[in-house]
MARTORDREN-953494 format. One record per residue (C-alpha): residue in three letters; x, y, z. Coordinates in steps of 0.25 Angstrom, whole numbers, padded with zeros to 4 digits, always signed. Layout:
residues N
ALAXYZ;...
***
This chain:
residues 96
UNK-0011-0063-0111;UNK-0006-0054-0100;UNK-0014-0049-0090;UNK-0014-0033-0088;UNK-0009-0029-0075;UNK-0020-0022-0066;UNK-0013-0011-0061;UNK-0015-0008-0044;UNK-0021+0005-0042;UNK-0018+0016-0031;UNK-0029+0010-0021;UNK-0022-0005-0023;UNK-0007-0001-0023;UNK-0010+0008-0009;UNK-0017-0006-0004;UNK-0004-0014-0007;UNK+0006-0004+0000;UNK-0003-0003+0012;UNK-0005-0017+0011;UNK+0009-0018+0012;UNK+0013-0009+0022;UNK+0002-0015+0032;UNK+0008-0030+0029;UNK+0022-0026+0034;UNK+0015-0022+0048;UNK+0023-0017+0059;UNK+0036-0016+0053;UNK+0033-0008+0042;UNK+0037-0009+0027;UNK+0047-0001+0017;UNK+0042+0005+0005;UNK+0050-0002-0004;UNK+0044-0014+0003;UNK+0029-0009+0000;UNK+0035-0006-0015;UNK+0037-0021-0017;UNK+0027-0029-0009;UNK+0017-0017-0016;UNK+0023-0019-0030;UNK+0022-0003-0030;UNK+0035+0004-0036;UNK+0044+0011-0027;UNK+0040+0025-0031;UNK+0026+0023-0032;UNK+0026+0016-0016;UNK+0032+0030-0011;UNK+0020+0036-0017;UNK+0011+0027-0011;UNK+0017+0027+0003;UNK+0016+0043+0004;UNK+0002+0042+0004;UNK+0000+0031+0013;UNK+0009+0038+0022;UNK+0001+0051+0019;UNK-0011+0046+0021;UNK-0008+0039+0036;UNK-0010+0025+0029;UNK+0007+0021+0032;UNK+0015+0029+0040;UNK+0030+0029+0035;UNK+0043+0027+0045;UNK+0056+0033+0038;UNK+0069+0025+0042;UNK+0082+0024+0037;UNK+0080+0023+0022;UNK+0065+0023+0020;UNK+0052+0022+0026;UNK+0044+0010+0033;UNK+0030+0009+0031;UNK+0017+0008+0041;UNK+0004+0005+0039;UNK-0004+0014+0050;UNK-0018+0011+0057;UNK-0024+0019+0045;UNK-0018+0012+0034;UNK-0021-0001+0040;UNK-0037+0004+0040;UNK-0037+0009+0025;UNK-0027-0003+0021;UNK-0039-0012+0026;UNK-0051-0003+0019;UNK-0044-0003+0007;UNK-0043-0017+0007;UNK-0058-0017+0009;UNK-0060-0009-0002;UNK-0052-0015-0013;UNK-0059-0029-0008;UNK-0073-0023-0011;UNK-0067-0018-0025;UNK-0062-0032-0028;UNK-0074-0038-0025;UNK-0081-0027-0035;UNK-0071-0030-0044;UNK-0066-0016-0045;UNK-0054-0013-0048;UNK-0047-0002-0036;
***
Protein backbone atom coordinates (compact mmCIF):
# COMPACT_ATOMS: atom_id res chain seq x y z
CA UNK A 1 0.00 0.00 0.00
CA UNK A 2 1.45 3.36 -0.95
CA UNK A 3 1.42 6.17 1.32
CA UNK A 4 0.02 9.59 -0.19
CA UNK A 5 2.40 12.21 -0.45
CA UNK A 6 1.71 15.28 1.94
CA UNK A 7 2.05 18.13 -0.11
CA UNK A 8 4.28 21.29 1.55
CA UNK A 9 2.36 24.44 1.66
CA UNK A 10 3.23 28.08 0.92
CA UNK A 11 4.22 28.77 4.91
CA UNK A 12 6.48 25.34 4.71
CA UNK A 13 8.35 25.65 1.32
CA UNK A 14 9.07 29.69 2.31
CA UNK A 15 10.67 27.93 5.70
CA UNK A 16 12.85 25.59 3.75
CA UNK A 17 14.30 28.37 1.26
CA UNK A 18 14.98 30.57 4.20
CA UNK A 19 16.22 27.80 5.86
CA UNK A 20 18.55 27.37 3.21
CA UNK A 21 19.69 30.59 2.49
CA UNK A 22 20.70 31.23 6.34
CA UNK A 23 22.61 27.73 6.42
CA UNK A 24 24.89 29.07 3.69
CA UNK A 25 25.91 32.09 6.05
CA UNK A 26 28.27 34.55 4.85
CA UNK A 27 28.94 33.37 1.48
CA UNK A 28 25.64 33.37 0.20
CA UNK A 29 23.97 30.84 -2.04
CA UNK A 30 22.85 30.48 -5.81
CA UNK A 31 19.28 29.92 -6.48
CA UNK A 32 19.74 26.80 -8.45
CA UNK A 33 21.33 25.87 -5.23
CA UNK A 34 18.32 26.77 -2.89
CA UNK A 35 16.04 24.91 -5.88
CA UNK A 36 17.73 21.49 -4.95
CA UNK A 37 18.68 21.63 -1.34
CA UNK A 38 14.60 22.97 -1.21
CA UNK A 39 13.41 20.46 -3.54
CA UNK A 40 11.47 23.49 -5.14
CA UNK A 41 11.43 23.70 -9.07
CA UNK A 42 13.29 26.16 -10.80
CA UNK A 43 10.60 28.34 -11.88
CA UNK A 44 8.67 28.10 -8.70
CA UNK A 45 12.14 29.23 -6.64
CA UNK A 46 12.12 32.47 -8.71
CA UNK A 47 8.69 33.21 -7.48
CA UNK A 48 9.54 32.57 -4.25
CA UNK A 49 12.77 34.45 -4.09
CA UNK A 50 10.90 37.80 -5.31
CA UNK A 51 9.09 38.03 -2.47
CA UNK A 52 11.61 37.37 -0.14
CA UNK A 53 13.66 39.95 -1.78
CA UNK A 54 10.55 42.09 -1.69
CA UNK A 55 9.84 41.70 1.49
CA UNK A 56 13.54 42.57 3.01
CA UNK A 57 13.59 38.94 4.12
CA UNK A 58 17.09 38.22 1.56
CA UNK A 59 18.76 40.67 -0.17
CA UNK A 60 19.86 39.57 -3.78
CA UNK A 61 23.52 40.38 -5.19
CA UNK A 62 23.58 40.19 -9.11
CA UNK A 63 27.02 38.81 -10.50
CA UNK A 64 28.23 37.57 -13.62
CA UNK A 65 25.53 34.99 -14.60
CA UNK A 66 22.98 35.10 -11.81
CA UNK A 67 22.40 36.27 -8.39
CA UNK A 68 23.63 35.10 -4.76
CA UNK A 69 21.37 35.00 -2.01
CA UNK A 70 21.61 36.67 1.70
CA UNK A 71 19.56 36.20 4.51
CA UNK A 72 19.36 39.96 6.34
CA UNK A 73 18.74 40.71 10.17
CA UNK A 74 15.00 40.71 9.42
CA UNK A 75 14.94 37.45 7.79
CA UNK A 76 16.95 35.84 10.32
CA UNK A 77 14.04 37.29 13.13
CA UNK A 78 11.00 36.01 11.04
CA UNK A 79 13.12 32.67 9.90
CA UNK A 80 13.32 32.07 13.94
CA UNK A 81 9.35 33.07 14.61
CA UNK A 82 8.31 30.89 11.92
CA UNK A 83 10.07 28.15 13.24
CA UNK A 84 8.42 28.82 16.51
CA UNK A 85 5.29 28.76 14.99
CA UNK A 86 5.31 25.63 12.92
CA UNK A 87 6.71 23.91 16.32
CA UNK A 88 3.46 24.98 18.12
CA UNK A 89 1.30 23.74 15.14
CA UNK A 90 3.22 20.34 15.24
CA UNK A 91 2.61 19.89 18.72
CA UNK A 92 -1.33 20.83 18.04
CA UNK A 93 -1.04 18.47 15.25
CA UNK A 94 -2.02 20.99 12.76
CA UNK A 95 -1.32 20.66 9.71
CA UNK A 96 0.45 24.42 8.28
Amino acid sequence: MMVKQQYRSEIGILSDILSVIADSGRNGVTISTVSRMANVSYNSINEKCKKIVDANLVKSIKDGRGCTFFITEKGVIFLEQLRRFTDVMKSMNIRY
